[in-house]
C-alpha positions in Angstrom: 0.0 0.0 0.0 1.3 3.4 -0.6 2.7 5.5 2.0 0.4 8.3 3.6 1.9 11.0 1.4 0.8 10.1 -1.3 -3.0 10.7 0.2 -5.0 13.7 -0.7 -3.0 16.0 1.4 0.1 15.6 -1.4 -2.2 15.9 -4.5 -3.6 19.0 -3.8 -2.5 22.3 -2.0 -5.5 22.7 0.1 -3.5 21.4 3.7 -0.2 22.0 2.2 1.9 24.9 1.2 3.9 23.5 -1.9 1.4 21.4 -3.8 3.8 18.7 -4.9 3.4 17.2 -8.4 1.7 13.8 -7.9 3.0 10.7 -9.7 2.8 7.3 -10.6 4.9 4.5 -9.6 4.8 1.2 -11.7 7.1 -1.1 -9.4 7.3 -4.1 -12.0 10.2 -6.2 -11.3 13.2 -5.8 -11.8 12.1 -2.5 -13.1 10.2 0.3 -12.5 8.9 3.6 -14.4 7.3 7.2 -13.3 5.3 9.4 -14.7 3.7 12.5 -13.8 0.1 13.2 -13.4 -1.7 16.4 -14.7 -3.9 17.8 -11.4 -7.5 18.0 -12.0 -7.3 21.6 -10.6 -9.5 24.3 -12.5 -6.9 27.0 -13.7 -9.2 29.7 -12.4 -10.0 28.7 -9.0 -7.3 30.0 -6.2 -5.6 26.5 -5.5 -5.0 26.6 -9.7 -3.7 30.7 -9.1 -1.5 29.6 -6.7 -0.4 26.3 -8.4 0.4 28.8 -11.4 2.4 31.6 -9.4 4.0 29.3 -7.0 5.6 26.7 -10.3 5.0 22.7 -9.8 6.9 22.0 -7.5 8.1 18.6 -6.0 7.4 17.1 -3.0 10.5 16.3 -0.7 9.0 13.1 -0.2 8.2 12.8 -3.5 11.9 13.1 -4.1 13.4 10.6 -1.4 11.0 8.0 -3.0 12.4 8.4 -6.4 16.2 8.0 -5.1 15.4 5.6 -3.2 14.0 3.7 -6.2 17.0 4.3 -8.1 19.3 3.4 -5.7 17.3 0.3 -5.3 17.7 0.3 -9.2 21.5 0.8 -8.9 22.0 -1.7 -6.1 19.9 -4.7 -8.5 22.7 -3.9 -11.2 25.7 -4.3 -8.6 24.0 -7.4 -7.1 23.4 -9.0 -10.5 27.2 -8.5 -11.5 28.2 -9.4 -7.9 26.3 -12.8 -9.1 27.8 -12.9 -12.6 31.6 -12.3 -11.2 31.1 -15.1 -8.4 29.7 -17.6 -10.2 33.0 -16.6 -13.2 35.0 -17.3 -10.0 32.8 -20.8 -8.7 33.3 -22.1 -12.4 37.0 -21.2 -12.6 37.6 -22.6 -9.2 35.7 -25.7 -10.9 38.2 -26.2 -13.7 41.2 -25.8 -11.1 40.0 -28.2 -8.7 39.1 -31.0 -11.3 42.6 -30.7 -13.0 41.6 -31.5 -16.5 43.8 -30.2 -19.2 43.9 -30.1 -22.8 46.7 -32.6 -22.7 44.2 -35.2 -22.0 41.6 -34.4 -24.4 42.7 -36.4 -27.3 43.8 -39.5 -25.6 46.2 -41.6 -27.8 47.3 -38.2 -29.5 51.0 -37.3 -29.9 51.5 -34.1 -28.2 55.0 -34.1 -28.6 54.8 -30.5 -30.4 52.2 -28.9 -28.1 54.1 -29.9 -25.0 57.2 -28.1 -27.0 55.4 -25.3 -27.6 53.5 -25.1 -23.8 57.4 -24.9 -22.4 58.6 -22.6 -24.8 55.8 -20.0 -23.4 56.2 -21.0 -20.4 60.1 -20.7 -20.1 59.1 -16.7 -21.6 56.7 -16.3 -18.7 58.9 -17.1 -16.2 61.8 -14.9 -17.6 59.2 -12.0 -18.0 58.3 -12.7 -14.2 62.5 -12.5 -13.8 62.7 -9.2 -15.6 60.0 -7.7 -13.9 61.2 -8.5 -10.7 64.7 -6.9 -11.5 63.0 -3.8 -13.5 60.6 -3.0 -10.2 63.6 -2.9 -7.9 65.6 -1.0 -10.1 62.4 1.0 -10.4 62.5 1.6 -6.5 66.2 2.3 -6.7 65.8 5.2 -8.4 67.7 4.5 -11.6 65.1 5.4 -14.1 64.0 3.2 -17.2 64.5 6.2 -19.4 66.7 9.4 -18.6 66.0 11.9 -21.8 67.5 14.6 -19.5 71.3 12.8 -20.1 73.4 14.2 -22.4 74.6 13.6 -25.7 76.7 10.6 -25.6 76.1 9.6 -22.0 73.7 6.6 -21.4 71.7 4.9 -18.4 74.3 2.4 -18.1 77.2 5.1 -18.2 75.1 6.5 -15.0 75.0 3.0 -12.9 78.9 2.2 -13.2 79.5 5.0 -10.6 77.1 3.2 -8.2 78.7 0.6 -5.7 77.1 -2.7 -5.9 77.0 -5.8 -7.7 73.3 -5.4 -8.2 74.1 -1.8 -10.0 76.7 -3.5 -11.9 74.6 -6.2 -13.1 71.8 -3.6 -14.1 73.9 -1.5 -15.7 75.3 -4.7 -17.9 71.2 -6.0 -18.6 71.3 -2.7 -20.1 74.2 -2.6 -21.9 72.9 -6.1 -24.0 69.4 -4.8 -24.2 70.6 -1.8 -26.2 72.8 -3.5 -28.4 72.1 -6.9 -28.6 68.4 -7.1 -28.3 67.0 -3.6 -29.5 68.1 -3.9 -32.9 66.9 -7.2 -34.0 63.6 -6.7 -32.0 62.9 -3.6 -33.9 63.7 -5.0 -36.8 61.0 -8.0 -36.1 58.6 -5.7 -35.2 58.5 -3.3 -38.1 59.1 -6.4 -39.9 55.3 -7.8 -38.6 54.2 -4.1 -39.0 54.7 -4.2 -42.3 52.8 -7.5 -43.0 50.1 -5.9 -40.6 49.8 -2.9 -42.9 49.4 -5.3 -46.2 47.1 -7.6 -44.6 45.0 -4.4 -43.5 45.1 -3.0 -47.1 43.7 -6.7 -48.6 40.8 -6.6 -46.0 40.0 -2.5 -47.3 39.9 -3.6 -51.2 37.8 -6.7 -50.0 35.4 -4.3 -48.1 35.3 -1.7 -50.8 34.7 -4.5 -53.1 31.3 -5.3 -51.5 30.4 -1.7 -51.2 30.9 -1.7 -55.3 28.9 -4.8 -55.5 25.9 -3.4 -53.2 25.7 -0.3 -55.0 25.7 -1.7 -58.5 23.2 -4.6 -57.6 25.6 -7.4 -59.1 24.6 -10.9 -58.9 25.0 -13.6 -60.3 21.9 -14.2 -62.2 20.9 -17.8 -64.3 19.8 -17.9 -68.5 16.4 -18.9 -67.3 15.4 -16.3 -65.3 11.4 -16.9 -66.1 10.1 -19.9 -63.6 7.6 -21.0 -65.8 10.7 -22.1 -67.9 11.9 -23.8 -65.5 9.0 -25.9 -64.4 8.3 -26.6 -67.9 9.0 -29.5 -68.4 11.0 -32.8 -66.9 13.9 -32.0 -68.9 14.9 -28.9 -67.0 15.2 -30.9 -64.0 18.7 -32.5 -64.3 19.7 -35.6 -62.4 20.9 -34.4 -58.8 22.5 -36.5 -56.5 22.6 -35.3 -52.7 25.1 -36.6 -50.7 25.0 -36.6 -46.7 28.3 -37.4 -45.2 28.0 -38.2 -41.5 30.2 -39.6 -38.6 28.6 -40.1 -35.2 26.1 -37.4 -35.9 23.3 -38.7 -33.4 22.2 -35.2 -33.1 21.3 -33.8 -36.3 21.0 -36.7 -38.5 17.3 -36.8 -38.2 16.1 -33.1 -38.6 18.8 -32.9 -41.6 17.6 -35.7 -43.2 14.3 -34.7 -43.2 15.0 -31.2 -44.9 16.8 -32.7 -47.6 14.2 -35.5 -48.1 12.0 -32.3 -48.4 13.5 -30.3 -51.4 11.4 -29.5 -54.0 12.4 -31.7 -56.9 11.1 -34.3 -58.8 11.7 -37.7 -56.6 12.5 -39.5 -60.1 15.6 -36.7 -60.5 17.2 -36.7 -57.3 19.0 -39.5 -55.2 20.3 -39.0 -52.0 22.9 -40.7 -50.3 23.5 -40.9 -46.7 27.3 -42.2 -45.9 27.5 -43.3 -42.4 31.1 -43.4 -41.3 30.3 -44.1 -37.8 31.9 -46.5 -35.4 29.5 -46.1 -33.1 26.7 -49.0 -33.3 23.9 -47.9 -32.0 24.5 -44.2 -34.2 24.5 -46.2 -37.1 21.1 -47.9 -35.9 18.7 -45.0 -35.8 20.5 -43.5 -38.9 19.5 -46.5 -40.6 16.4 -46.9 -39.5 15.3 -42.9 -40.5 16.8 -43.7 -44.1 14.5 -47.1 -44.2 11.5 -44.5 -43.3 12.2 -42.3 -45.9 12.4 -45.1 -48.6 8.9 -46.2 -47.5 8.0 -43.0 -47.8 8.9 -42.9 -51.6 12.1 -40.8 -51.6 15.1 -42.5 -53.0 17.8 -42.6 -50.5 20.2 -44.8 -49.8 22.5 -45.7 -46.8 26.2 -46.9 -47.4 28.2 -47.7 -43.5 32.3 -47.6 -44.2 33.4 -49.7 -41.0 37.1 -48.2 -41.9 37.4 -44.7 -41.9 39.9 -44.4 -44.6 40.7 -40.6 -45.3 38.1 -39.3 -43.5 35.6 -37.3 -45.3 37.4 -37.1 -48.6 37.5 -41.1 -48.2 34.2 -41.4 -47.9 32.9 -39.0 -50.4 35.4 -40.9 -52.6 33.8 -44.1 -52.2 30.5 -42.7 -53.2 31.4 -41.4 -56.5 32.6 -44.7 -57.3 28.9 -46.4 -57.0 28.1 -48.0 -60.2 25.0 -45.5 -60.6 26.8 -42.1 -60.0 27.0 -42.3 -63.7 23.3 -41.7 -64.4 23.7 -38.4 -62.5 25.1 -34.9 -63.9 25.5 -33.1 -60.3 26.3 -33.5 -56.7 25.2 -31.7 -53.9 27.4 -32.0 -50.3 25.3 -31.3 -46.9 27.0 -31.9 -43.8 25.1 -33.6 -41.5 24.2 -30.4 -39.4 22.9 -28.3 -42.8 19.4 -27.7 -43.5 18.5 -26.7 -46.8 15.0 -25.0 -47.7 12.7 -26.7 -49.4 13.6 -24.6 -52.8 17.5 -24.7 -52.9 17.7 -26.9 -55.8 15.5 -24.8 -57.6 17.2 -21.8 -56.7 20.8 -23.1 -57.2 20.4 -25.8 -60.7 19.5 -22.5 -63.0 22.8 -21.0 -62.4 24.2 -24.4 -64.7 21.9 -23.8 -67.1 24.3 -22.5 -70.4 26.9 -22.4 -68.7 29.2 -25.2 -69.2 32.7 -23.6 -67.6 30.6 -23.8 -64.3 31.7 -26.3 -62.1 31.0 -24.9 -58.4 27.6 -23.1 -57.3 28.1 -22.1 -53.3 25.5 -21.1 -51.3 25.9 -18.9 -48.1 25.7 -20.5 -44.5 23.5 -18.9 -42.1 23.3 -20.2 -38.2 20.2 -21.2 -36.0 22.5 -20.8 -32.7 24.6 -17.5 -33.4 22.7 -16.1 -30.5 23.5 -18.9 -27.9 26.3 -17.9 -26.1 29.4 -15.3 -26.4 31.3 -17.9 -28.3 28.8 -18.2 -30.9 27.9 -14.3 -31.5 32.2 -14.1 -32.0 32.1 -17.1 -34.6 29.3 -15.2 -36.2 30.7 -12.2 -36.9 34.1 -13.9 -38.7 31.7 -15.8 -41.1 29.8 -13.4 -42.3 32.4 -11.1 -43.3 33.5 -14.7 -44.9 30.8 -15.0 -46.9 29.1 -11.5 -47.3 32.4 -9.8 -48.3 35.2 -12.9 -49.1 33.4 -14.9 -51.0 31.1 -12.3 -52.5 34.2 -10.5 -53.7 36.5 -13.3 -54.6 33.4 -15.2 -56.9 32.2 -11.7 -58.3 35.5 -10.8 -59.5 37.7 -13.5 -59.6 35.3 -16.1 -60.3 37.2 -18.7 -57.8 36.9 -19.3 -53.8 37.4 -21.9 -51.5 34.6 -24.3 -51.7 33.2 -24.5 -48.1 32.9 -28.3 -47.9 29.0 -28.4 -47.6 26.2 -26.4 -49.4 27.7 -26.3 -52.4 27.0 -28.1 -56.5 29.5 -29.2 -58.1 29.4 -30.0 -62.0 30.0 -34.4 -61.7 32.2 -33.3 -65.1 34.5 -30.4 -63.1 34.8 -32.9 -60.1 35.9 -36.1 -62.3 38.5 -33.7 -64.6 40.0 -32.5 -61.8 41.2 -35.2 -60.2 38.5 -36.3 -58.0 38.5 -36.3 -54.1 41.9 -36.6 -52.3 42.7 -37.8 -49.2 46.2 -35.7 -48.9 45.1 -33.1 -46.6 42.2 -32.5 -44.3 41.2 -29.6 -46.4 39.8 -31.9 -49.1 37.1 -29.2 -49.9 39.9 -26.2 -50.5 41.6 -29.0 -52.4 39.4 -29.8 -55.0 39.0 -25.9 -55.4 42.4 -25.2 -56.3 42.8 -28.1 -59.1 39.5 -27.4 -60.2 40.3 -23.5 -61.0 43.7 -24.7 -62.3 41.7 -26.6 -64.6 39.5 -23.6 -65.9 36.5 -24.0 -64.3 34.3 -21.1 -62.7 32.9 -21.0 -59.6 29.5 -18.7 -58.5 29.1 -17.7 -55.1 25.3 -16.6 -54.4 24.9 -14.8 -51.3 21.1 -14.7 -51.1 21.0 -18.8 -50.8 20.9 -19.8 -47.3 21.6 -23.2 -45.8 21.0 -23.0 -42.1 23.6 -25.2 -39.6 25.3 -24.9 -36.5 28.3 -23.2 -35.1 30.5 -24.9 -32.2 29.2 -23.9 -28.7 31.9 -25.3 -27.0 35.8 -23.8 -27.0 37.5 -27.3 -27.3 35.3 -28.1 -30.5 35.9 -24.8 -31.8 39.6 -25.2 -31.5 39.6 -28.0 -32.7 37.8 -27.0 -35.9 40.1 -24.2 -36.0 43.1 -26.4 -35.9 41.9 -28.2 -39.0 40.8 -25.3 -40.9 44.4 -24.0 -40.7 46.8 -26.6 -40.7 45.3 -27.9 -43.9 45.9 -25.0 -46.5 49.6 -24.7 -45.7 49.5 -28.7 -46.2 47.8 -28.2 -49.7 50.4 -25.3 -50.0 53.1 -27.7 -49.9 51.6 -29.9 -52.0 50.0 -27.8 -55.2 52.7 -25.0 -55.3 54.5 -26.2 -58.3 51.0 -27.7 -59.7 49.8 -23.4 -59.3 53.6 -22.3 -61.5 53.3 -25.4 -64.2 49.1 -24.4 -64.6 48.2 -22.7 -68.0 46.0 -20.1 -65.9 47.1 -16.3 -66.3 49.7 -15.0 -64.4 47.5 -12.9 -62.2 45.4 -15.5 -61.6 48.6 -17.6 -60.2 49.4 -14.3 -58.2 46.4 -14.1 -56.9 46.6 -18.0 -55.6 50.2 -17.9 -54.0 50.3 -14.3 -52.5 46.6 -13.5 -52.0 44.9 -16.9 -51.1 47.8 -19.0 -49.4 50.2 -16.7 -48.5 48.9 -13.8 -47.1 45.4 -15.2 -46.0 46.4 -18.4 -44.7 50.3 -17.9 -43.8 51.0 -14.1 -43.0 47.6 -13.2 -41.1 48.4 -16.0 -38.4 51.8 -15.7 -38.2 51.6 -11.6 -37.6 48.9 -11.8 -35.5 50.4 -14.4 -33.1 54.0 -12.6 -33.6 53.3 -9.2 -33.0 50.6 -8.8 -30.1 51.6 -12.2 -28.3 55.5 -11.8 -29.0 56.6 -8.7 -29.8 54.4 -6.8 -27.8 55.3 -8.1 -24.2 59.2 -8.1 -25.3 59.0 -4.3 -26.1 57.6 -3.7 -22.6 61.0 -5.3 -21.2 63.1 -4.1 -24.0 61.5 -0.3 -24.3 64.9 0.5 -26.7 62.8 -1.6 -29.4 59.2 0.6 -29.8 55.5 -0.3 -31.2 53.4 2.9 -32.2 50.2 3.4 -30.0 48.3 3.7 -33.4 49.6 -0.3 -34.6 48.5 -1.6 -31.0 45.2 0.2 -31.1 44.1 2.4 -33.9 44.8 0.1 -37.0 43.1 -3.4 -34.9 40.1 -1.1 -33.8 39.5 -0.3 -37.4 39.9 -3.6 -39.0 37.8 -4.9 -36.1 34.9 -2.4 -37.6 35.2 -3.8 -41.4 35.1 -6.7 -40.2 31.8 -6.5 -37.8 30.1 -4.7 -40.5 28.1 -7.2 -42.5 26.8 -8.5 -38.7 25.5 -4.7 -37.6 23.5 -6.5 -34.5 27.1 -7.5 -33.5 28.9 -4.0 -32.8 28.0 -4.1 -29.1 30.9 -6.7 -29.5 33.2 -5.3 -31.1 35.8 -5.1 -28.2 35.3 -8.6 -27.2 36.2 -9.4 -31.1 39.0 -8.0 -31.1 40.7 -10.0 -28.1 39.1 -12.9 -28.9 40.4 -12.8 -33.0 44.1 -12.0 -31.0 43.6 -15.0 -28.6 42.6 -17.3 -31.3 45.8 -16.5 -32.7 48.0 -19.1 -30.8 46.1 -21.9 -31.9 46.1 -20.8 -35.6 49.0 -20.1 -35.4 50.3 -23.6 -34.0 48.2 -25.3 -36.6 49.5 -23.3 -39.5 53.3 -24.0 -38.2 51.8 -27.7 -38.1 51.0 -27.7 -41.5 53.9 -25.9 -43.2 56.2 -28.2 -41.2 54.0 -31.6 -41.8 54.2 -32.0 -38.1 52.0 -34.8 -36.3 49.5 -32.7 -35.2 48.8 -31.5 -38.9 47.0 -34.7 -40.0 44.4 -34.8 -37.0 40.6 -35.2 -37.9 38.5 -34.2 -35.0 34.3 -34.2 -36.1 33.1 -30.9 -34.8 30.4 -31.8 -32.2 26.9 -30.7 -32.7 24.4 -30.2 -30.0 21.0 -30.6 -32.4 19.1 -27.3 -32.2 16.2 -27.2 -34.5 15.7 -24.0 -36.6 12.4 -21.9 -36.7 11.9 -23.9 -40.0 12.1 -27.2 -38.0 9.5 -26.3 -35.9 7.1 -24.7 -38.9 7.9 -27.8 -40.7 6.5 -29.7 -37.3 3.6 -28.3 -37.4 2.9 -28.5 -40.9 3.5 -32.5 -41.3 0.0 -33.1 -40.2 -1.9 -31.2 -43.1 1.4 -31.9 -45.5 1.5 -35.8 -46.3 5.4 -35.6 -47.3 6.2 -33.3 -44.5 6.5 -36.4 -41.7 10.3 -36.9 -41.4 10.6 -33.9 -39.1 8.2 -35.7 -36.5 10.1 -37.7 -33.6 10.6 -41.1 -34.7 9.8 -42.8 -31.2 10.1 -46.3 -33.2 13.9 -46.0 -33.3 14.3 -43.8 -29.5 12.9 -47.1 -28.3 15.1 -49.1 -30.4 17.9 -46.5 -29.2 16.8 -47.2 -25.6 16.7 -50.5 -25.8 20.5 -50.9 -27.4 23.1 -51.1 -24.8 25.4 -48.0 -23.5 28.8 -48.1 -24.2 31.4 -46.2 -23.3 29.0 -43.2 -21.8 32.0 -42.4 -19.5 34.4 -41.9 -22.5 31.8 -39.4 -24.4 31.5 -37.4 -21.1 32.0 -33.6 -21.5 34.2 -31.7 -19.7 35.5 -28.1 -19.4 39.2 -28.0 -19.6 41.8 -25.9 -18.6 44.0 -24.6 -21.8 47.5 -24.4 -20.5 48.9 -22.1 -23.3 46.7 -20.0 -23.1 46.7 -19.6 -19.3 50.5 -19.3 -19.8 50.4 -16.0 -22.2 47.5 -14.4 -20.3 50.2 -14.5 -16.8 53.1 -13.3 -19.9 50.7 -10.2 -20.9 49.6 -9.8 -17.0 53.2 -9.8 -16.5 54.0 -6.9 -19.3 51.1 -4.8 -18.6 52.6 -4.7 -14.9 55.8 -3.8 -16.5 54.4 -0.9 -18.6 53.3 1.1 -15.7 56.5 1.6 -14.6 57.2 3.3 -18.2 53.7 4.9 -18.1 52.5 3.6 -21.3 49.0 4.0 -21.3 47.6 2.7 -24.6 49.9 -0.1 -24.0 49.0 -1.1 -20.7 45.3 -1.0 -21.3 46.0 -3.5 -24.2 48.3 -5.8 -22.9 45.8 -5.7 -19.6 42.3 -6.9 -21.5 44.2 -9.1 -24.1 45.8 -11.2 -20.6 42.0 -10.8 -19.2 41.0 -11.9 -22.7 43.6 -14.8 -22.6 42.6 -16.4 -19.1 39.0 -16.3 -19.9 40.1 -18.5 -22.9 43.0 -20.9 -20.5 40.1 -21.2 -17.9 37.4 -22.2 -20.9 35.3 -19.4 -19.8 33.7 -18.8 -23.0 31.3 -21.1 -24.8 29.2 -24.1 -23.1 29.4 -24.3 -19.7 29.3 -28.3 -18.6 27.8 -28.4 -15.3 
């Protein structure tokens, strides 16, 4: 109940002598809002006179309510981040206690090279804590890190030799080798990475100003039969499609998937689709089974194939697919992975671009997400692939008319795959590998960015690393392997430019290689070596600006643009680790890790739920509780070996205590713009070692 001043003696002046403005209080947790309230008073009566002369004035009371609300409003906000920062500290106390690392997550693994690389960073972190140490107690000495006021000629180290000590002595020698053993060669690496920084930073502007050219003109990629009628015609304008679905352990999204692409729009009689099971899992490759046995009872031709070895992966198995007796009969093939959903016209929307066009060998359609919005992990992911798709492969198939096919969503011309060489099991980019021979070989490729195929993005750090791993450790293996292939091709010569210094090189090499280098490296070094500089603007103007070409085909995503930032510098080390992997054809280099899905339906999932019972076709997105019986009924094995887990990431736990360590060391030198870097990357770095970001595995 309200309080008794806000009774009649508040709302009017008659027993008072301000006449306080009466409001309304909406209390609606955890929020409130007020409003004023016109008085009923009759402007020429006295009380309206002396409401008039007097001003509307507030109440005292009034005004003690209202801050009290606020501050109640104000203390919600510092409780609820009170909450958010305890339970940060429960969960990393979590990961500490259980003492799981990412050297046990791949058991069986090699990890010969990652355990090289964890000491190497670790042996830097402890001399950093070494030379901070030394540089505070010099600090406190009073011999100063810099002394512009010297003269001409006379150094630091010219200053401590008159001091009495061995300490001094030994100072004044660190000194002597950081000035002219160190300083040179670290400048020289740095402007070295700046340099690479500055290119990489002028590819990414042309590739933004490229889309920019492309929005404004309206150019598209548009198909010779343009009228639909045309295209419904007749049976002949329906060429013979085969889908193919490969799959490994994919108990989650096998079903919905299936489903969709049982559902395209295309004439049964026209369109096979094979589903190739490589799992090793038995009672996986059950229920897959039995939805493909559903399917063919419902009149769809599909077939299932099981590989019980897993030879080359998913080039092996899309290998031994193509050589079916029947792919003959067929002129394309379509590739879903089995977490894509295709709508129910992407054949129709995708098979016209063929159509007259026989240097097409690739149609790609664009990837969009039903789980970008699922956790922080996610909304990062989101914003790096579309600037992939919207501006990369926009530009690159606009003007180039070549990309990297993206493994899944794609057509490919039977003809283009077979005179290229076919599918290759010599790298675990087998999609970015069929790419390059096939453009070597002439053929065109059309990117169309208003074709969506919905999937999923990792929500968990480890399979996102993992994924990450793969995606760059594989180019620098096909780097190795097609180099001489790209010189001996009878492409033009800017075409073979554009494949060794544009696509491998400078997208694939230099960006990791800088990025790790000069913000993970260099950076720290300078702060201990401060004869060897960095500009403020390379640490924090160019990034910040890069950051916004990149978050600008995700608008919805600038509230995180910081977060990007760090997060696209902390994802360095692994890329970076991968990438040296693959150059070098170290073990690591050849690992095949299935990203895990978690099986969230789209909104088109659930429309298509709904829509099964006045649809006849539309059943396969239903729940088939025929085979979750039969899946009940099979026994469990090895539930304790699929467990998740969050891990602790012990390189990166070891750079974020190295930039912790550096941004401590650049207070002393009172580099601002530095500090504030080196302090949110090492924030940025621990949220990443304690696996912080992503799903959270209670």
């Amino acid at each position: 109940m309200a309080p008794s001043f806000w009774g009649r003696e508040a709302r009017v002046g008659g027993m008072g002598n301000g006449g306080g403005t009466p409001v309304v209080v909406k209390m609606e947790n955890p929020n409130w809002s007020i409003s004023e309230v016109e008085p009923d008073v009759d402007p020429g009566s006295p009380a309206g006179l002396a409401a008039g002369k007097a001003g509307r004035g507030k109440n005292a009371r009034q005004i003690t309510w209202v801050l009290l609300l606020k501050a109640h409003r104000a203390a919600g906000r510092l409780t609820g981040a009170a909450s958010a920062a305890l339970a940060v500290a429960a969960a990393a106390r979590r990961r500490v206690a259980a003492g799981r690392t990412d050297s046990d997550a791949a058991p069986g693994e090699s990890t010969a090279l990652r355990t090289r690389f964890y000491l190497l960073i670790r042996a830097f972190l402890l001399l950093s804590v070494l030379l901070l140490a030394v540089e505070v107690a010099a600090y406190f000495q009073g011999w100063h890190l810099q002394m512009p006021e010297l003269p001409a000629g006379f150094s630091a180290e010219d200053g401590l030799v008159a001091i009495d000590g061995l300490f001094a002595a030994a100072y004044a020698g660190w000194m002597r080798v950081r000035l002219q053993y160190l300083a040179p060669p670290l400048q020289f690496l740095t402007n070295s990475c700046v340099v690479l920084f500055m290119i990489q930073s002028v590819d990414r502007l042309v590739l933004c100003l490229g889309c920019l050219w492309i929005k404004l003109k309206g150019i598209k990629p548009v198909p010779l039969a343009a009228d639909k009628d045309d295209v419904e015609a007749g049976a002949e304008d329906f060429p013979m499609v085969l889908v193919q679905m490969p799959m490994c352990n994919e108990r989650e999204v096998y079903q919905q998937s299936i489903g969709a692409i049982c559902n395209l729009d295309w004439p049964r009689s026209n369109f096979l689709v094979q589903v190739l099971d490589d799992s090793d899992d038995a009672t996986t490759s059950a229920l897959i089974k039995e939805e493909v046995e559903k399917w063919q009872r419902e009149g769809v031709h599909i077939v299932y194939r099981h590989r019980v070895i897993r030879d080359g992966y998913k080039a092996g198995n899309l290998k031994s697919a193509m050589n079916c007796s029947y792919v003959k009969d067929y002129e394309y093939v379509v590739i879903f992975d089995a977490d894509f959903q295709p709508q129910a016209d992407f054949l129709k929307r995708a098979m016209p671009h063929f159509k007259g066009k026989d240097d097409v060998g690739l149609v790609q359609a664009r990837w969009s997400f039903v789980n970008n919005d699922e956790n922080l992990l996610t909304r990062l992911q989101n914003i790096n692939l579309c600037f992939h798709f919207e501006v990369e492969q926009q530009v690159n198939g606009t003007f180039l008319n070549f990309f990297g096919f993206n493994g899944t969503a794609g057509v490919w011309r039977i003809k283009a795959l077979e005179d290229s060489g076919g599918w290759m099991e010599r790298t675990t980019v087998e999609d970015m590998d069929i790419a390059v021979r096939a453009h070597l070989k002439g053929w065109k490729f059309l990117y169309l960015n208003d074709v969506e195929c919905q999937c999923e993005l990792p929500e968990s750090y480890e399979a996102y690393r993992k994924q990450q791993h793969r995606w760059h450790s594989g180019p620098m293996q096909l780097f190795r392997l097609c180099f001489v292939d790209i010189i001996k091709s009878k492409i033009g010569f800017w075409k073979k430019c554009n494949l060794i210094f544009l696509f491998f090189l400078l997208r694939k090499l230099i960006l990791p290689f800088y990025s790790f280098t000069l913000f993970c490296v260099i950076l720290p070094m300078t702060m201990f070596v401060p004869e060897a500089e960095l500009p403020a603007w390379v640490v924090c103007y160019i990034p910040v600006t890069m950051s916004i070409m990149s978050i600008l085909p995700a608008p919805k995503s600038f509230p995180f643009i910081v977060p990007y930032l760090l997060f696209e510098n902390t994802m360095s080390v692994t890329k970076f680790n991968a990438m040296v992997s693959g150059l070098f054809q170290l073990g690591s280099a050849y690992e095949w890790v299935v990203t895990k899905k978690s099986g969230r339906s789209s909104e088109g999932d659930l429309v298509a739920l709904v829509e099964k019972h006045s649809a006849p076709q539309r059943v396969g997105s239903a729940p088939n509780l025929d085979a979750l019986a039969k899946e009940e009924s099979l026994p469990k094995k090895d539930a304790k070996k699929k467990q998740k887990h969050n891990r602790i990431y012990r390189k990166e736990l070891a750079l974020s205590f190295l930039l912790l360590t550096a941004a401590a060391r650049s207070v002393l030198s009172a580099q601002g713009v530095h500090f504030y870097f080196l302090l949110f990357q090492g924030i940025s770095f621990l949220v990443m070692g304690l696996d912080l970001i992503g799903e959270q595995v209670e």
